[in-house]
C-alpha positions in Angstrom: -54.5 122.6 -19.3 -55.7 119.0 -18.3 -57.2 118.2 -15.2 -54.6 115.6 -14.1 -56.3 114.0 -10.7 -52.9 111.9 -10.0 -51.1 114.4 -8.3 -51.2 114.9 -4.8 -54.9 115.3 -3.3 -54.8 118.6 -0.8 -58.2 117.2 0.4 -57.8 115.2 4.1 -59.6 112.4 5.0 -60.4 112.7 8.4 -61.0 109.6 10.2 -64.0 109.0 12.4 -65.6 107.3 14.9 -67.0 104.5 12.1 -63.6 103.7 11.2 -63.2 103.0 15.1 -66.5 101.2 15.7 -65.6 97.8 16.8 -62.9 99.1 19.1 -65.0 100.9 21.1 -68.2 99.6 23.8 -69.2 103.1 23.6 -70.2 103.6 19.6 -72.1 100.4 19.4 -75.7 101.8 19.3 -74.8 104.6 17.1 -76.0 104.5 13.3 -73.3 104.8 10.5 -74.5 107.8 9.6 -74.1 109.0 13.6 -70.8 107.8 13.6 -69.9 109.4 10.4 -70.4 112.6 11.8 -68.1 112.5 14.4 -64.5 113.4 13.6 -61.4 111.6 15.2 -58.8 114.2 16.4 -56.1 113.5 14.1 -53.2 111.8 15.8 -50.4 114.4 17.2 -52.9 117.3 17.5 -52.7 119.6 20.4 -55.6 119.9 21.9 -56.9 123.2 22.4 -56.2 124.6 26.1 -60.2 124.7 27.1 -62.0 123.1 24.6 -63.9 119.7 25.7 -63.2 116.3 24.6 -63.9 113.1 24.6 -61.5 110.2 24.6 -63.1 106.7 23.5 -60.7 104.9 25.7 -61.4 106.5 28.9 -65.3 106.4 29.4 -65.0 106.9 32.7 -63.2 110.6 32.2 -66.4 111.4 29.4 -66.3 114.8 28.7 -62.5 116.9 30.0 -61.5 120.1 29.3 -57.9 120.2 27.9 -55.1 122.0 29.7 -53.6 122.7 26.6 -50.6 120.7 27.4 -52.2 117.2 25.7 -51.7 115.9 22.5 -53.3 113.2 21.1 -51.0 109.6 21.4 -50.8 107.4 18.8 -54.0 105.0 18.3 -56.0 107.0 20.8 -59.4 108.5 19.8 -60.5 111.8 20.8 -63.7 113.7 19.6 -63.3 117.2 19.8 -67.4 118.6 20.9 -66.9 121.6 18.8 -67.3 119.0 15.7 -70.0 117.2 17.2 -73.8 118.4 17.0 -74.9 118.9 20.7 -77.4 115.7 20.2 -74.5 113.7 19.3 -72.3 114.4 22.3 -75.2 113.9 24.4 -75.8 110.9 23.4 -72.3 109.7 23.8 -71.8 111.0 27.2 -75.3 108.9 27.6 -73.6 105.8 26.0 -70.6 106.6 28.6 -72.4 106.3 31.3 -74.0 103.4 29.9 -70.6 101.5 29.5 -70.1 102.2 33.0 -73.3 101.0 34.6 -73.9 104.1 36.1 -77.4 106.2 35.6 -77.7 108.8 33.2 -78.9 112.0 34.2 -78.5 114.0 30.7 -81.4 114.7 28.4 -82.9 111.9 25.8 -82.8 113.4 22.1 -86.0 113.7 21.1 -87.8 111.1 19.2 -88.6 112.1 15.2 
């Protein structure tokens, strides 16, 4: 048998919020590395009736909890939290309310 890598890959690349960067006030203070570890809901996905999310082009709406009756439109963005470490969503709800100009009142992550 040969180990033929030009068939079809079954591995998905999952887009994520570096690929979106520069479309979005909200990710600009995040590292690479920040934004690489934070997964774009895929683009038709249901989202899950109850779990929270975050869509990059709403700020203003920061974190929702889906009805279950959403799906994610073409060329939104939408970070599901379960994906997210909890410093990471906290610091994007931060950078949310940032964007708006309105004070934060959630926790700093602690310096390193």
């Amino acid at each position: 048998m040969s180990d033929d890598s030009s068939g079809p890959q079954t591995v998905f690349d999952r887009r994520t919020a570096k690929d979106v960067r520069a479309e979005h006030r909200v990710l600009l203070s995040f590292s690479d590395a920040d934004l690489g570890a934070m997964p774009l809901v895929p683009e038709s996905t249901r989202l899950v009736r109850g779990g929270w999310y975050l869509d990059l082009h709403d700020p203003a709406r920061a974190d929702f909890i889906a009805s279950g009756d959403e799906a994610v439109e073409p060329g939104q963005h939408v970070i599901a939290r379960k994906e997210v470490p909890a410093e990471l969503w906290d610091e994007l709800l931060r950078a949310c309310d940032g964007v708006l100009g309105r004070p934060s009142m959630r926790r700093l992550r602690p310096a390193v």
